[in-house]
ZADO-1210 file (C-alpha; in nm, 4 decimals, padded with zeros to 6 digits):
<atoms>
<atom x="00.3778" y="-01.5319" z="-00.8493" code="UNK" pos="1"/>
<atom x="00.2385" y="-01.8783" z="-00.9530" code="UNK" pos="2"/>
<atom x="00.2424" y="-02.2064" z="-00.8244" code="UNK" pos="3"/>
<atom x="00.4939" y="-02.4748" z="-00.8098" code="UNK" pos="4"/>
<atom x="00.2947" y="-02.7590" z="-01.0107" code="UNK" pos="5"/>
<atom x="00.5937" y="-02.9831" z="-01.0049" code="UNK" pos="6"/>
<atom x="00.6534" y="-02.9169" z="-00.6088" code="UNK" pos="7"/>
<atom x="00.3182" y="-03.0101" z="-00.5117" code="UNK" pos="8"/>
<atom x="00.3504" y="-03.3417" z="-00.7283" code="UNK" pos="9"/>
<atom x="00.6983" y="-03.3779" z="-00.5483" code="UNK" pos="10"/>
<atom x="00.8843" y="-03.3374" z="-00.9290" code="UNK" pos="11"/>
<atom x="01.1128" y="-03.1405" z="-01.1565" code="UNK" pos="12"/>
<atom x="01.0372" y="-02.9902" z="-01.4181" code="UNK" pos="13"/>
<atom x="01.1916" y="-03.2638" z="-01.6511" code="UNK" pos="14"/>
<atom x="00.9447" y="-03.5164" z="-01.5616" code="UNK" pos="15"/>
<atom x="00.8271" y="-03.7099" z="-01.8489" code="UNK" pos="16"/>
<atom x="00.4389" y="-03.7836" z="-01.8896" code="UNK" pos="17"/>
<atom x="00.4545" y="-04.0755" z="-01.7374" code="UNK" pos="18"/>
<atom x="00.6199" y="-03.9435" z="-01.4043" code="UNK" pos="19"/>
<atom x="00.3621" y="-03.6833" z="-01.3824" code="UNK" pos="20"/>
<atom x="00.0783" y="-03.9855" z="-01.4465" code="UNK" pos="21"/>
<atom x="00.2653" y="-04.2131" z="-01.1768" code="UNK" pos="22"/>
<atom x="00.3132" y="-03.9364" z="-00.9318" code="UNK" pos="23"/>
<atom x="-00.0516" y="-03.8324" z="-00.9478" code="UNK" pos="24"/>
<atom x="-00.1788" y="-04.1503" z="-00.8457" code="UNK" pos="25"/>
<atom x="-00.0004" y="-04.2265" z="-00.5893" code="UNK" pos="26"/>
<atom x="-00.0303" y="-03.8768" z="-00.4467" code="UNK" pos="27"/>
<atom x="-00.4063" y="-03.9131" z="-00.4770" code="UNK" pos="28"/>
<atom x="-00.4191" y="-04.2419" z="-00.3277" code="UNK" pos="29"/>
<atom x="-00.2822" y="-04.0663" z="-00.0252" code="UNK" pos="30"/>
<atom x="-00.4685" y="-03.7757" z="-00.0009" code="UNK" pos="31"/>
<atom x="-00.7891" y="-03.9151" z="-00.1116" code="UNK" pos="32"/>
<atom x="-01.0948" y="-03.7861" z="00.0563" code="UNK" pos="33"/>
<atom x="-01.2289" y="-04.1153" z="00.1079" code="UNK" pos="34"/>
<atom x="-00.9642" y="-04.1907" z="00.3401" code="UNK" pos="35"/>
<atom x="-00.9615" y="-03.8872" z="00.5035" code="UNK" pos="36"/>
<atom x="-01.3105" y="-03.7291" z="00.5020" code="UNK" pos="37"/>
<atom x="-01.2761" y="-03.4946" z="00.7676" code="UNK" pos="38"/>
<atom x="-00.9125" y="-03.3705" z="00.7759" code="UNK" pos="39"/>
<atom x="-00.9973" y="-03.0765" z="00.5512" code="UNK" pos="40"/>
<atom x="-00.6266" y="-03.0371" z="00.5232" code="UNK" pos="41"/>
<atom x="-00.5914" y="-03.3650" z="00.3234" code="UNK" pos="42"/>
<atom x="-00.8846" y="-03.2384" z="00.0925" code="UNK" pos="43"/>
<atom x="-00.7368" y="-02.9524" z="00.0209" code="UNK" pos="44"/>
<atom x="-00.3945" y="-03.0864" z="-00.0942" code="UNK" pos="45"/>
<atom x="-00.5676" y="-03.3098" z="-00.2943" code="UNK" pos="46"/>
<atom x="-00.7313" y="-03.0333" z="-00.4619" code="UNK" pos="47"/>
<atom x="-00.4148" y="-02.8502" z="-00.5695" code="UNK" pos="48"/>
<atom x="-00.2609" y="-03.2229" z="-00.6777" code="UNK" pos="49"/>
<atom x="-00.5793" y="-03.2568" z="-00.9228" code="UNK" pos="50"/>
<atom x="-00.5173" y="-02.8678" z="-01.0227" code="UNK" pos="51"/>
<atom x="-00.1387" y="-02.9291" z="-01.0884" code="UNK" pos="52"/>
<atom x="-00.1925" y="-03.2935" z="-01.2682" code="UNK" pos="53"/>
<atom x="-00.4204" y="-03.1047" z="-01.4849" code="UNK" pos="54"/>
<atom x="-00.1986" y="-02.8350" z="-01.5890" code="UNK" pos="55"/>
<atom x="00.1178" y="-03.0873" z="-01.6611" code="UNK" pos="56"/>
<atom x="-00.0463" y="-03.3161" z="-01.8099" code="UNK" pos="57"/>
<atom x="-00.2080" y="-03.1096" z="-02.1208" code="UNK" pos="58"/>
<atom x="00.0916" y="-03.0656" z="-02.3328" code="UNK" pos="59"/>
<atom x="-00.0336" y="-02.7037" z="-02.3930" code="UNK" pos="60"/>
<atom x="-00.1039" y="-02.6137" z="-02.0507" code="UNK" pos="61"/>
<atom x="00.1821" y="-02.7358" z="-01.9501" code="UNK" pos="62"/>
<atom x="00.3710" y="-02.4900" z="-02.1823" code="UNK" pos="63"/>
<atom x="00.2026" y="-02.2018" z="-02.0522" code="UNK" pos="64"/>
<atom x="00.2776" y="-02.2494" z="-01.7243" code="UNK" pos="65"/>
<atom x="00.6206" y="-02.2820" z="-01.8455" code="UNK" pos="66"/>
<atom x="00.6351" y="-01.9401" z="-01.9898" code="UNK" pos="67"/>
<atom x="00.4195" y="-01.8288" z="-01.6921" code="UNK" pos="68"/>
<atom x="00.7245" y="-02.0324" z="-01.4456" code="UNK" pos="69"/>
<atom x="00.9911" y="-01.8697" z="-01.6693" code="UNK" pos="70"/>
<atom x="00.8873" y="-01.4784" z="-01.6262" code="UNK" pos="71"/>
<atom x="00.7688" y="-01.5315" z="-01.2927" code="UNK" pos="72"/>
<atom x="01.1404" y="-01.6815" z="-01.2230" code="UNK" pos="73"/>
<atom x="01.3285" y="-01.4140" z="-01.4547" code="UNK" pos="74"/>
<atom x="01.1534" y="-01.1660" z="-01.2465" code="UNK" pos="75"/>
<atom x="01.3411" y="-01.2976" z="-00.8825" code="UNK" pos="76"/>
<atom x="01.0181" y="-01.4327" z="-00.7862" code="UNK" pos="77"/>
<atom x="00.9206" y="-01.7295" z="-00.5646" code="UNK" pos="78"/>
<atom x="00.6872" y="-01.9926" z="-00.6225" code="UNK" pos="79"/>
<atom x="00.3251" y="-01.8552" z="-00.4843" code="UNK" pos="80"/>
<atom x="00.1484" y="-02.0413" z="-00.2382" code="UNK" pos="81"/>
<atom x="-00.2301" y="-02.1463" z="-00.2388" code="UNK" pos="82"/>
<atom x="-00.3680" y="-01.8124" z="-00.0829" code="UNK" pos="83"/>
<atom x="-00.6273" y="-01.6752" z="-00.2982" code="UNK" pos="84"/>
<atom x="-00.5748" y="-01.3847" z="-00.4330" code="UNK" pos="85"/>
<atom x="-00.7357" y="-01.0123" z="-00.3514" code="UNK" pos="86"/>
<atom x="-00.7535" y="-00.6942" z="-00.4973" code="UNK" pos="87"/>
<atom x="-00.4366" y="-00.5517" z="-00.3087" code="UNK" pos="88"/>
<atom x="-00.2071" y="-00.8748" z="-00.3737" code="UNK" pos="89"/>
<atom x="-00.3345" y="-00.8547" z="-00.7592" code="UNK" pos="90"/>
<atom x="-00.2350" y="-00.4678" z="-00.7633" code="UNK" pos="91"/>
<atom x="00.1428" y="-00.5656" z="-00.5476" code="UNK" pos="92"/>
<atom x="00.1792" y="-00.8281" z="-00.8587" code="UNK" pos="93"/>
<atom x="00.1075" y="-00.6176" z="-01.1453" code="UNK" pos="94"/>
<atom x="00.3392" y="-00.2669" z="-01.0036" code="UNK" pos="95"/>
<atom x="00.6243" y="-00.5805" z="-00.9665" code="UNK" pos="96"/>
<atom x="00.5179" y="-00.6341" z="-01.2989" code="UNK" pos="97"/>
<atom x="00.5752" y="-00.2902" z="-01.4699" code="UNK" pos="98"/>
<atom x="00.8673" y="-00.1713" z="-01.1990" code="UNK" pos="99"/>
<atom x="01.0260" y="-00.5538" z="-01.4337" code="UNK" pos="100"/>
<atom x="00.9605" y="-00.4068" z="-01.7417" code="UNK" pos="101"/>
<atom x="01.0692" y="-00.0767" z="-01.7102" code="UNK" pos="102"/>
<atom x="01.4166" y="-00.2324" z="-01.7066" code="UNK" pos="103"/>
<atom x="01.3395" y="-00.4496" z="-02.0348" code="UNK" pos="104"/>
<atom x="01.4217" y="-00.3895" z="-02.3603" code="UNK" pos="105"/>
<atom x="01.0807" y="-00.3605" z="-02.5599" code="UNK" pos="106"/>
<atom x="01.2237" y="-00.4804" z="-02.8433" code="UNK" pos="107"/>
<atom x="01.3733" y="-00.8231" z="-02.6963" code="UNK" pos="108"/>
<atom x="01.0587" y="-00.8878" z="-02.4503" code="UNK" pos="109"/>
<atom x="00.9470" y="-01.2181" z="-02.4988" code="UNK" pos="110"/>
<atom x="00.5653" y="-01.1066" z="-02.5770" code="UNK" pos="111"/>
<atom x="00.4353" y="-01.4372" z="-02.5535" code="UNK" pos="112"/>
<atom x="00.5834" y="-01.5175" z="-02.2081" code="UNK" pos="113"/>
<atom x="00.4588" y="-01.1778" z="-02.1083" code="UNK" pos="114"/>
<atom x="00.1318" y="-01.2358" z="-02.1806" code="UNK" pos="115"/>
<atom x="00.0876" y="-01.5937" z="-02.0170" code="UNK" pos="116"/>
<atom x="00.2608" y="-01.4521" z="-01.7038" code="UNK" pos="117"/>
<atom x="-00.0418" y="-01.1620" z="-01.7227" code="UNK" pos="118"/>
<atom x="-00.3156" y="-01.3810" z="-01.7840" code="UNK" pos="119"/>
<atom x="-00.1900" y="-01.5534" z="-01.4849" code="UNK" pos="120"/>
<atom x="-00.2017" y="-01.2723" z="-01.2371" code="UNK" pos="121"/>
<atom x="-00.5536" y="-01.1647" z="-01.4397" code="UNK" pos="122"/>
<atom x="-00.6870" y="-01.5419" z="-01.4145" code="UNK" pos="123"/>
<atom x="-01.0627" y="-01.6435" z="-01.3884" code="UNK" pos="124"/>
<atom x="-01.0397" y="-01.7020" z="-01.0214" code="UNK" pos="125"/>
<atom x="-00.8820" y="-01.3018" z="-00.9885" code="UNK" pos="126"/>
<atom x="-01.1360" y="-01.1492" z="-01.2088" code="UNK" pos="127"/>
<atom x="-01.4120" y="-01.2870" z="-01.0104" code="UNK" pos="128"/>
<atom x="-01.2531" y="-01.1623" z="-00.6882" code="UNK" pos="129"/>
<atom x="-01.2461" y="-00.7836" z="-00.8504" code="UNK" pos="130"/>
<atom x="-01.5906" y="-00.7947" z="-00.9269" code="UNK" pos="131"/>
<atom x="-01.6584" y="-00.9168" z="-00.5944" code="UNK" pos="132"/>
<atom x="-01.4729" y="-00.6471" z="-00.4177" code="UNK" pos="133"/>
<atom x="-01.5264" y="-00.3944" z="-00.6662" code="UNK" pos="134"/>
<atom x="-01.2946" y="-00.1778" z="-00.4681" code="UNK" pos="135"/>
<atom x="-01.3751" y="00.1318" z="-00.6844" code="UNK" pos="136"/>
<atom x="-00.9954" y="00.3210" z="-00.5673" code="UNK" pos="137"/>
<atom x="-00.7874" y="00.0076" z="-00.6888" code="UNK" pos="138"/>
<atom x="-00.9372" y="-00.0806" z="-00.9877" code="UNK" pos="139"/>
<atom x="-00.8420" y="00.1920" z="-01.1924" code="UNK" pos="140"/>
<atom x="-00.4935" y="00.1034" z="-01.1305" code="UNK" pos="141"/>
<atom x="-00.4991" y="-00.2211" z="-01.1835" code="UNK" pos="142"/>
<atom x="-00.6115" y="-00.1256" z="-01.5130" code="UNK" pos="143"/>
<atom x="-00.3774" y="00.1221" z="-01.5894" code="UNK" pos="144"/>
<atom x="-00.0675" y="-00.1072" z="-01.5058" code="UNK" pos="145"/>
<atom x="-00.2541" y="-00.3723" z="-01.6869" code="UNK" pos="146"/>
<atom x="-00.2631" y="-00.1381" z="-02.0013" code="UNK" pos="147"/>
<atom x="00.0610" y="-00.0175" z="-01.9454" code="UNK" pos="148"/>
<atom x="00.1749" y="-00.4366" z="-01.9506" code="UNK" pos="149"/>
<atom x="-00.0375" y="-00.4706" z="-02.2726" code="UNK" pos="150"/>
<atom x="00.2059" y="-00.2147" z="-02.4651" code="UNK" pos="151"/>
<atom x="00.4322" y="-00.4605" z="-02.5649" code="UNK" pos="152"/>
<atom x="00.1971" y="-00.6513" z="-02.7328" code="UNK" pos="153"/>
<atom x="00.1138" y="-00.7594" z="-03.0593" code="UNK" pos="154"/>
<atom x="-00.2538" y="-00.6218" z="-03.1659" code="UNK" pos="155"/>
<atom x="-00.4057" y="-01.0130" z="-03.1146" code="UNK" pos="156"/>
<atom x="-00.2290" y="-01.0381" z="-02.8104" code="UNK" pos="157"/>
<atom x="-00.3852" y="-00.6808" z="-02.6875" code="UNK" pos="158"/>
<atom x="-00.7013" y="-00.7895" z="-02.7930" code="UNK" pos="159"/>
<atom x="-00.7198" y="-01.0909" z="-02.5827" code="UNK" pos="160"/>
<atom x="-00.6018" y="-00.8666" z="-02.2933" code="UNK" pos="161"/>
<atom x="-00.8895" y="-00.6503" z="-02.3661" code="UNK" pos="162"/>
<atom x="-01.1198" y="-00.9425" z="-02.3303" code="UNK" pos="163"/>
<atom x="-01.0306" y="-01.0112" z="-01.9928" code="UNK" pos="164"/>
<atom x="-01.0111" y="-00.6459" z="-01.8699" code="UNK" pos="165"/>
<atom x="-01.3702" y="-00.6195" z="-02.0171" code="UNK" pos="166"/>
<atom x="-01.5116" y="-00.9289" z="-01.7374" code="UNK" pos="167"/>
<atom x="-01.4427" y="-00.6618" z="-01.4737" code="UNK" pos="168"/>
<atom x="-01.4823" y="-00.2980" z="-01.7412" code="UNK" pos="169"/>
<atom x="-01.7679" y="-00.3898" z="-01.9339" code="UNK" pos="170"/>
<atom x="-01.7233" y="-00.2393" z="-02.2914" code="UNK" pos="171"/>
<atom x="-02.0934" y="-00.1052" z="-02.2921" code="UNK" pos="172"/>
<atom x="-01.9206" y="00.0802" z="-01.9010" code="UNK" pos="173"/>
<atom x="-01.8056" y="00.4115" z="-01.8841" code="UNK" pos="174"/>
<atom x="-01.4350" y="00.2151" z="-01.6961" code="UNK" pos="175"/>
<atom x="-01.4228" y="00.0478" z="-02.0542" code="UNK" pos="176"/>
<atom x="-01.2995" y="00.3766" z="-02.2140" code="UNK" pos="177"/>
<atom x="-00.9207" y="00.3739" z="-02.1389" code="UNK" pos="178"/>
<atom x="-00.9298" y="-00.0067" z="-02.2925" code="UNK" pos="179"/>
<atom x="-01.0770" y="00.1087" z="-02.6075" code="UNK" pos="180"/>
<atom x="-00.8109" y="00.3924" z="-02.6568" code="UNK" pos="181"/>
<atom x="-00.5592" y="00.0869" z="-02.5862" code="UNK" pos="182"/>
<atom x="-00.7094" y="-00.0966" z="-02.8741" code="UNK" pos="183"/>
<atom x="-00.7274" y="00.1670" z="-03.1107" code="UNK" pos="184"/>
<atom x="-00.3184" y="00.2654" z="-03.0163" code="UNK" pos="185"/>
<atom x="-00.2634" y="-00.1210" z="-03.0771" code="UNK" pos="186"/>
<atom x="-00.4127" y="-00.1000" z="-03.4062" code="UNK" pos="187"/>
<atom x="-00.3143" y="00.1728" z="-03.5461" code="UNK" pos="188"/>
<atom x="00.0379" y="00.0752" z="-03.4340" code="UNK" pos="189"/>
<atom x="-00.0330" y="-00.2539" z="-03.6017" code="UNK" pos="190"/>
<atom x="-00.0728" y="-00.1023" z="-03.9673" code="UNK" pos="191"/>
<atom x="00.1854" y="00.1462" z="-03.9204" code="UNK" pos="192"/>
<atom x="00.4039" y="-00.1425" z="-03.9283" code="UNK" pos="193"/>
<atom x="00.2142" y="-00.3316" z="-04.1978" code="UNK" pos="194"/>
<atom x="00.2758" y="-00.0439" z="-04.4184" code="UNK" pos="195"/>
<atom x="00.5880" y="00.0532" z="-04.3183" code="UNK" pos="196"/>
<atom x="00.8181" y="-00.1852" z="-04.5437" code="UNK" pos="197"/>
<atom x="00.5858" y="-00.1225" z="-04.8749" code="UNK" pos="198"/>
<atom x="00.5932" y="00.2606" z="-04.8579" code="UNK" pos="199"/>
<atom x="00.9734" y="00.2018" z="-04.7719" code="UNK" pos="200"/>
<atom x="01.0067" y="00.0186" z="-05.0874" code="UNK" pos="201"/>
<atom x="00.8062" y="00.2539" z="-05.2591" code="UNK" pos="202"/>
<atom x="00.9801" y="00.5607" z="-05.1842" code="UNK" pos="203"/>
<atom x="01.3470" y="00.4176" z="-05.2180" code="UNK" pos="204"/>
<atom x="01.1872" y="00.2636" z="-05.5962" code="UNK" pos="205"/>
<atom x="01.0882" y="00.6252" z="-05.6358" code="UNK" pos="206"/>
<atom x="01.4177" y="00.8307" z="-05.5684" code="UNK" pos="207"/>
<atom x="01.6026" y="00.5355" z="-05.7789" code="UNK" pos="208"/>
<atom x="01.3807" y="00.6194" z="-06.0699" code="UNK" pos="209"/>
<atom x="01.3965" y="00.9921" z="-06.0020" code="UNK" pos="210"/>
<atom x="01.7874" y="00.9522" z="-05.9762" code="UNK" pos="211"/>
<atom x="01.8275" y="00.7749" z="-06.3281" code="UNK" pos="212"/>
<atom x="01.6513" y="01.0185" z="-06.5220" code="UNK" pos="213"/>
<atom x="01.8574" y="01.2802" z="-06.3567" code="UNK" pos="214"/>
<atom x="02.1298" y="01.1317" z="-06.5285" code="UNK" pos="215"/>
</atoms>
């Protein structure tokens, strides 16, 4: 689940650059600290206006959390609210996650979308939180599902993956072994289908050559 940017800047998602500018200000003008410094509630919703003004207003943020708003929606989900996250609601997110794409066609996933809507649920702020915990029996799952996300991806894409997995499985770490064996599948996967056309080529240029001396 992610959160509504546009609700908490009281929008839709067809707001030009300017509406998100104009909302922003006046939204911080009300919820400025300085005019409320000890309702901690006021600080706090100013804290998610600056975190959702600086999403939609970086054109390539913005279309992240796009592709992050579309899975999350073409999954039935709802808008997340500003609970941080822990180990167990990570783990909920990415079995929703896999239970959704167990029902996709591989071949018509939208790998990009996929791996925005990922990165989301594996952001900086949950990373951090699994290292806190280090809760040693959900871990390992979380990096299994996360794995078994990753293999729809593109061998770039799977590397970047990898890079987050590796903040929490340190590649030098014996937990670091299953992502390695990702990477390699990846890979090799990868070539395969660098190859595949050429050798194609090459064998249908060899029975048409074998054919016409036949005859």
């Amino acid at each position: 689940m992610i959160k509504d940017y546009y609700k908490i800047l009281e929008l839709t998602p067809q707001a030009s650059v300017q509406d998100i500018r104009k909302s922003f200000r006046k939204l911080a003008m009300r919820y400025h600290p300085d005019k409320h410094p000890e309702d901690q509630v006021a600080s706090a919703q100013f804290r998610e206006i600056q975190e959702a003004y600086e999403i939609l207003n970086d054109p390539w943020r913005r279309e992240q959390y796009h592709q992050e708003r579309w899975y999350s929606q073409s999954m039935g989900r709802k808008m997340k609210d500003s609970a941080p996250p822990t180990s167990g609601t990570i783990l909920q997110e990415l079995l929703a996650l896999e239970k959704h794409l167990s029902r996709q066609d591989p071949f018509r996933t939208d790998q990009y979308g996929l791996f925005a809507y990922l990165e989301h649920i594996l952001s900086d702020e949950a990373l951090e939180i699994l290292k806190q915990e280090n809760n040693q029996e959900i871990l390992p799952e979380i990096r299994r599902l996360s794995l078994a996300c990753g293999n729809f991806f593109s061998y770039l894409l799977a590397l970047r993956l990898a890079d987050r997995l590796h903040q929490v499985f340190p590649a030098d770490q014996p937990g670091s072994g299953p992502i390695e064996d990702y990477l390699r599948a990846r890979k090799n996967d990868a070539l395969m289908e660098r190859w595949k056309m050429p050798v194609l080529l090459a064998i249908t240029i060899i029975i048409c050559i074998l054919i016409f001396l036949a005859a």
